[in-house]
C-alpha positions in Angstrom: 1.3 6.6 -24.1 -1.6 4.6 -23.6 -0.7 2.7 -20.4 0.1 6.1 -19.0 -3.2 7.6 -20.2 -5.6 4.7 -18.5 -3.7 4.7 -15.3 -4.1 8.7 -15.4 -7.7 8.7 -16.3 -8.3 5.8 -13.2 -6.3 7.6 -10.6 -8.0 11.0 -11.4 -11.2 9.0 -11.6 -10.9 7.4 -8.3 -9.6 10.3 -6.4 -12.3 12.6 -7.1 -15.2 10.6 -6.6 -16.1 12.7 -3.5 -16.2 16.2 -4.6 -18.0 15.1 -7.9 -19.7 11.9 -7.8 -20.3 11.5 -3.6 -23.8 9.3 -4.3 -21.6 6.8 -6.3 -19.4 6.7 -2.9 -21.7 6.5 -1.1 -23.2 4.0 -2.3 -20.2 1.7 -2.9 -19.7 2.6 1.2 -23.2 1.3 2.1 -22.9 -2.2 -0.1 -19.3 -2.6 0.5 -19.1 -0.8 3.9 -16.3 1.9 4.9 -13.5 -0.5 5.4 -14.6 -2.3 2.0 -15.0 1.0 -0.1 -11.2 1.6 1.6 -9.7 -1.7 0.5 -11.4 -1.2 -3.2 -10.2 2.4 -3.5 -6.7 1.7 -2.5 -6.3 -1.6 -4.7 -7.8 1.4 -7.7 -5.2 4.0 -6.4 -2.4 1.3 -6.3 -3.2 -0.1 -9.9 -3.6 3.7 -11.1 0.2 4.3 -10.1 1.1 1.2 -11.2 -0.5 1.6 -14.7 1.0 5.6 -14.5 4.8 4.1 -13.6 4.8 1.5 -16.6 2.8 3.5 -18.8 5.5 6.6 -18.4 9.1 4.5 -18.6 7.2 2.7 -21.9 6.1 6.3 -23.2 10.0 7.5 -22.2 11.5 4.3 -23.7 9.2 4.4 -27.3 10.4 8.7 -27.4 7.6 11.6 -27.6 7.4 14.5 -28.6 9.5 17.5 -27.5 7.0 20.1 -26.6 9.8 22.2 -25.7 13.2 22.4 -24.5 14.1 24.3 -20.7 17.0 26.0 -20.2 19.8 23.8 -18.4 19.1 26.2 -15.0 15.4 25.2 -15.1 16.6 21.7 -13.3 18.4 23.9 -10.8 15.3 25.4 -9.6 13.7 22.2 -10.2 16.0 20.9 -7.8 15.1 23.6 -5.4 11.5 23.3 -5.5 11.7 19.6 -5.0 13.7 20.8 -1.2 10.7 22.6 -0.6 8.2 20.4 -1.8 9.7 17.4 0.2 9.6 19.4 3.4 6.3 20.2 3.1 5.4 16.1 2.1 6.9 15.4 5.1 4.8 18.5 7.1 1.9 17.3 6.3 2.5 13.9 8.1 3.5 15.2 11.3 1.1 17.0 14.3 0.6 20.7 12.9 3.4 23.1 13.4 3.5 26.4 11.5 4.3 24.7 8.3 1.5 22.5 8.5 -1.3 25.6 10.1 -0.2 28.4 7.3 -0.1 25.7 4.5 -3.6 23.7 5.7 -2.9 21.1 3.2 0.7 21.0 2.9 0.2 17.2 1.6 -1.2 18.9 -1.6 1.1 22.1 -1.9 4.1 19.4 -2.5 2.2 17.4 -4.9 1.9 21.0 -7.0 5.6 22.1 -6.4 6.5 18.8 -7.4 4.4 18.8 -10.3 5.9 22.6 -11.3 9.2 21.5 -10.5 8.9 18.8 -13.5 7.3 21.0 -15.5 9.9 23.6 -15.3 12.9 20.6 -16.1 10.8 18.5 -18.5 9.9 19.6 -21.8 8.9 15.7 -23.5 5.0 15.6 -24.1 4.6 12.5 -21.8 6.1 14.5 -19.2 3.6 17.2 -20.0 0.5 15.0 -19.5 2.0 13.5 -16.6 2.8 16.4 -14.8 0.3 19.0 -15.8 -2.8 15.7 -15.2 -1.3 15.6 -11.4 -1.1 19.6 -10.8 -4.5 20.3 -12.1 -6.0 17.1 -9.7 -4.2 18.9 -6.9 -5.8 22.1 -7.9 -8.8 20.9 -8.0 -8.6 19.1 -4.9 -7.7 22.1 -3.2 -10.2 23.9 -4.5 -12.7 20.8 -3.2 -11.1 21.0 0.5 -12.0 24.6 0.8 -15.8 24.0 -0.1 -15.4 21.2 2.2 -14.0 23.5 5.3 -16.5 26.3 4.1 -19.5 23.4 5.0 -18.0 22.3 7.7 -17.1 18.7 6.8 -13.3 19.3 6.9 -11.4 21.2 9.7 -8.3 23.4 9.5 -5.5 21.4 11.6 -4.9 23.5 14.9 -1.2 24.5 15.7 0.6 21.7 18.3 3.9 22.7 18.4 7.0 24.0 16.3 9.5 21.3 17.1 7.4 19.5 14.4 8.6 22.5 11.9 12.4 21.8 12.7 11.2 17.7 12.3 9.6 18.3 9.3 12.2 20.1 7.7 15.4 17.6 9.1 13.0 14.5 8.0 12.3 16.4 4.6 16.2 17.0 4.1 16.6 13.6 4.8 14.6 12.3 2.3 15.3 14.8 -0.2 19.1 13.9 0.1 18.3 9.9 -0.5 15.8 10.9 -3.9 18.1 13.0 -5.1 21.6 10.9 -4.5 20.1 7.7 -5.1 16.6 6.8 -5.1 15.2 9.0 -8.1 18.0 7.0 -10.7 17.3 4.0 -8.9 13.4 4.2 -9.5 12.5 6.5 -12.1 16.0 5.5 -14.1 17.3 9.6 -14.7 19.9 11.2 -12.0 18.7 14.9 -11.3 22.2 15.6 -10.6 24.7 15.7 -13.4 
């Protein structure tokens, strides 16, 4: 579980430089400039999921420890948070519609659905740390953004229009269909339907 550890501890690391260390960004911005710092942090962010990927199929493949065992209709409402949580992912791209104004950081609210959703069908302890590592970082993102709206450095996104609702939620069955039918097996090796 080391592998999945490091690349944990770097994506957490690297993705909350600005609510906790924003002189270290800031100065990485002013020697590397804003579209160095970017090409850094993203070569960081890819190498952290890379790391997190390898490290969690090795951890997966080598066995851990069964923290505990949920109920065979946890993955059913697994299943249905991860509807939710993909129409929200995909909300949170568009123009804001109501899904995107009464969530303000719908981006985030799937990351923590999805995390719960995996919590609720997982019970191994590298699942744990995965899963409970990403929910907390969303948590205490969220709690960063607010501060950040609260001084005025972020803003609220302002409603548009709701034909991005009934996008965001066609779009998000779309690409909860293809996860769930094919792409989470392909990827992640495990079929969340039986």
């Amino acid at each position: 579980m080391t592998l999945l550890i490091v690349g944990l501890v770097l994506f957490i690391a690297s993705h909350l430089l600005r609510p906790f260390a924003p002189g270290l960004r800031n100065a990485a911005i002013a020697t590397l400039g804003k579209p160095g710092w970017m090409a850094v942090h993203g070569i960081l962010s890819l190498l952290s999921l890379a790391l997190i990927a390898y490290g969690f199929v090795d951890a997966r493949e080598n066995g851990g420890t069964m923290l505990y065992s949920p109920p065979t209709f946890m993955a059913h409402i697994a299943l249905t948070l991860m509807l939710i949580a993909s129409i929200c992912l995909v909300a949170g791209f568009l123009p804001a519609g109501h899904i995107r104004t009464k969530l303000k950081f719908p981006i985030l609210v799937a990351i923590k659905i999805w995390a719960l959703a995996h919590l609720l069908a997982n019970g191994e302890s590298y699942s744990v740390l995965l899963f409970v590592t990403i929910l907390a970082w969303a948590v205490i993102l969220r709690i960063s953004l607010k501060k950040r709206i609260a001084a005025g450095e972020t803003k609220l996104p302002v409603f548009v229009s709701a034909k991005y609702d009934l996008i965001a939620v066609v779009v998000g069955l779309a690409i909860y269909a293809v996860i769930v039918l094919k792409l989470h097996e392909l990827v992640i090796g495990v079929a969340p339907l039986p």
